[in-house]
DRENKE-608161 format. One line per 10 residues: their letters; for each residue z, x, y of N, C-alpha, C, O. Coordinates in steps of 0.1 Angstrom, whole numbers. Each point is the difference from the previous one (the first is absolute). Layout:
BEGIN
a> Z/X/Y/Z/X/Y/Z/X/Y/Z/X/Y ~ ...
end
This chain:
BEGIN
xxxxxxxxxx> 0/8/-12/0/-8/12/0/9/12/7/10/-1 ~ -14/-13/14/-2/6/11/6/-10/12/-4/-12/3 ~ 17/23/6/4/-11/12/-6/10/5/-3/12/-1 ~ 0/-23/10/-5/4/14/4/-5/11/-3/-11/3 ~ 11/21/6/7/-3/11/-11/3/15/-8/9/0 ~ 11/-16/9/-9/-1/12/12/1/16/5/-11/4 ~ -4/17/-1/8/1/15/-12/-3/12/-11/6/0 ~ 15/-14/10/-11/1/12/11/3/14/11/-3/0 ~ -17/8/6/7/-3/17/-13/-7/7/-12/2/-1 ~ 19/-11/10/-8/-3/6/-6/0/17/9/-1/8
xxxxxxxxxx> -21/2/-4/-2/0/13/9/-11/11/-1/-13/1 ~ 8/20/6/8/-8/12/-9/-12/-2/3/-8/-9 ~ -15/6/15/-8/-14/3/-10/5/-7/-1/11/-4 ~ -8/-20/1/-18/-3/-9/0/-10/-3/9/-7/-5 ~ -23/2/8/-4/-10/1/5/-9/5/-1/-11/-6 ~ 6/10/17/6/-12/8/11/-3/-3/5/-10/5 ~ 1/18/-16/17/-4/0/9/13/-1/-6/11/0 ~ 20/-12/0/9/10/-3/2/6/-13/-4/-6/-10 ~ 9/16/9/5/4/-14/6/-8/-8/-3/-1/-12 ~ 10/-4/18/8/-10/-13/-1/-12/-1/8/-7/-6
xxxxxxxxxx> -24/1/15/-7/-14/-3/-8/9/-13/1/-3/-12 ~ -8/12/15/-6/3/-11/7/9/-12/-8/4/-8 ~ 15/-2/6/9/4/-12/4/-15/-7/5/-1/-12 ~ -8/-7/19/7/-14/-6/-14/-8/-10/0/-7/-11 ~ -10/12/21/-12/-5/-5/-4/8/-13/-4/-5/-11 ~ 5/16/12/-2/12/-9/4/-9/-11/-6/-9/-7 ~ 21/14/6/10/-12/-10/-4/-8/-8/-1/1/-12 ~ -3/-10/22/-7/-17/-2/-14/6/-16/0/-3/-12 ~ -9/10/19/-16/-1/-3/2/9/-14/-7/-3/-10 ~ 17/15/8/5/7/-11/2/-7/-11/-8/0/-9
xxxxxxxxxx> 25/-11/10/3/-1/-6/-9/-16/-4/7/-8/-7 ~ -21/4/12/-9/-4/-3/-9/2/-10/-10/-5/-5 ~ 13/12/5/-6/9/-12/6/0/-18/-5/6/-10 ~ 18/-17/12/9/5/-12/-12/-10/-5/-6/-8/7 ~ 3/8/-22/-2/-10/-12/-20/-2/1/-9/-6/-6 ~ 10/15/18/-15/-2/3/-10/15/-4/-11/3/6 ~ 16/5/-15/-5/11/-1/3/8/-11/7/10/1 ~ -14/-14/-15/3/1/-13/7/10/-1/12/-2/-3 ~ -18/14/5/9/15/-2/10/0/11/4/12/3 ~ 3/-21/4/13/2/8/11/-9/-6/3/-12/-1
xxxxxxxxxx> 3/27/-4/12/-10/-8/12/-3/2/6/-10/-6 ~ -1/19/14/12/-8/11/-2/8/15/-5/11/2 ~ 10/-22/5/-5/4/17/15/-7/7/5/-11/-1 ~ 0/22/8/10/4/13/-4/2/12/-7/11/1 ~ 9/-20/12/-4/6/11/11/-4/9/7/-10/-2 ~ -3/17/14/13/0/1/0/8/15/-3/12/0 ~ 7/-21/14/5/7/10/12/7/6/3/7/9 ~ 4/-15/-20/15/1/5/4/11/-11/-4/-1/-12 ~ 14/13/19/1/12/-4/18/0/1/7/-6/8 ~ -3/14/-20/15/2/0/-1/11/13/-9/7/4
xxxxxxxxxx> 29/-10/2/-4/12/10/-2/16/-3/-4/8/9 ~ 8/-6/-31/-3/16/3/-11/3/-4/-1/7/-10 ~ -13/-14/18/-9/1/-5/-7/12/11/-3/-3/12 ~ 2/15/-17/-6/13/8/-15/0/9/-2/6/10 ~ -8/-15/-18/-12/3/5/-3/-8/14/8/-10/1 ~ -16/11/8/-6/-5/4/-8/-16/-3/-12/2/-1 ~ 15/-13/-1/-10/-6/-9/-1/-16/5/11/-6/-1 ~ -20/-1/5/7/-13/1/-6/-10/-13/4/-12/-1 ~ -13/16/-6/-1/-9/-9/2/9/-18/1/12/1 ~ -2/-18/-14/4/6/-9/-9/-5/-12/7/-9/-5
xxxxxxxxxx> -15/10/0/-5/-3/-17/5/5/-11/3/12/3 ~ 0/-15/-16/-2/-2/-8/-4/-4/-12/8/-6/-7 ~ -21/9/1/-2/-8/-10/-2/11/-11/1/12/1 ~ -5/-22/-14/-5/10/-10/-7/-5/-9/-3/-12/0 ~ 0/19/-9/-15/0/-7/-2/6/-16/5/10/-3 ~ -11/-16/-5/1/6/-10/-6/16/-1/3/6/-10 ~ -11/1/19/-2/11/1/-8/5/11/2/-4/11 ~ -13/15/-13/-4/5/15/-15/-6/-1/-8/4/8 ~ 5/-11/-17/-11/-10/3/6/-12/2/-9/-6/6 ~ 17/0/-7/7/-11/5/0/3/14/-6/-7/8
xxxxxxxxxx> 13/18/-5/-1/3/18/-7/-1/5/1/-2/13 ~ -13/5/-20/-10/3/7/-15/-11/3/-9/0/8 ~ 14/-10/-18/-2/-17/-1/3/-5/13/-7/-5/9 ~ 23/7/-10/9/-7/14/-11/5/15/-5/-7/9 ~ 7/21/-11/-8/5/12/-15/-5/8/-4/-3/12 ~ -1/3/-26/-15/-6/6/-2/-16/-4/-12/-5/-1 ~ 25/-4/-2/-4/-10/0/-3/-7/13/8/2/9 ~ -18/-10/-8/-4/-9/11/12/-6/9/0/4/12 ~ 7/-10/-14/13/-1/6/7/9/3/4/-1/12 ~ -2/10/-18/7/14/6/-9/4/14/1/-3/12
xxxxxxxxxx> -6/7/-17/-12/4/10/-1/-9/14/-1/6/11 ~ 2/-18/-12/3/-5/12/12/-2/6/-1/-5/12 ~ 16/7/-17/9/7/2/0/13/7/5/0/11 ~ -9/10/-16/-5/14/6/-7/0/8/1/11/6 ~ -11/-22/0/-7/-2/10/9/1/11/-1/10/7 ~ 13/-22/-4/9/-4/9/10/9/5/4/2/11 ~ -1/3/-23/7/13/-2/-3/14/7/10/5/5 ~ -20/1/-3/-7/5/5/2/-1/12/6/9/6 ~ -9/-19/1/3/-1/13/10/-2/6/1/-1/12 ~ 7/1/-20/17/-6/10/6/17/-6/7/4/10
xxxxxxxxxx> -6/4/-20/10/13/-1/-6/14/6/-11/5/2 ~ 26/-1/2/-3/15/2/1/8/-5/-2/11/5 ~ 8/-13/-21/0/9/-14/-3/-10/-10/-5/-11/0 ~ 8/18/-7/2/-2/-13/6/10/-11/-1/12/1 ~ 8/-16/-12/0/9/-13/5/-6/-10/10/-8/-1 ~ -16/11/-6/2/-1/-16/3/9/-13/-5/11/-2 ~ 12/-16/-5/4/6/-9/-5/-9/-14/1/-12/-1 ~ -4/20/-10/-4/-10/-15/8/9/-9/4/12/2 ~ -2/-18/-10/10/10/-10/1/-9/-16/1/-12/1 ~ -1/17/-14/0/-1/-13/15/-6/-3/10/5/5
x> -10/-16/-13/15/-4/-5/-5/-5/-15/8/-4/-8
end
């Protein structure tokens, strides 16, 4: 099995709203994604952060997958991809981490 974790920060303002109208939307369009994406097999998304949380970050993923073609399913699925569209324009990072369990 493959998690794959996703951290973003996001731009003060994009596209006509604030950071944290759009971390909310992010949220929203993500965890839209649950039950709609054969190879995603469980999905976390999550703004609200414990306080000893170190990074930089305002929004959080996790999902996972039966392996790195499963991930790689999720990635270029059609819906993803328009997720990643929206995405795109509202952050000022990103990072990720995938890892074997």
């Amino acid at each position: 099995m493959i998690k794959h974790i996703v951290w973003f920060t996001l731009k003060e303002e994009a596209e006509g709203a604030s950071a944290a109208d759009n971390a909310s939307k992010m949220v929203a369009i993500l965890r839209d994604l649950d039950g709609k994406i054969p190879s995603l097999k469980t999905l976390d998304v999550s703004m609200e952060f414990a306080s000893t949380t170190t990074e930089d970050v305002q929004v959080i993923l996790l999902s996972s997958h039966d392996d790195e073609a499963g991930l790689a399913d999720y990635a270029n699925h059609p819906l993803h991809l328009e997720c990643v569209d929206f995405i795109k324009k509202v952050i000022s990072s990103r990072k990720a981490i995938d890892f074997v369990v």
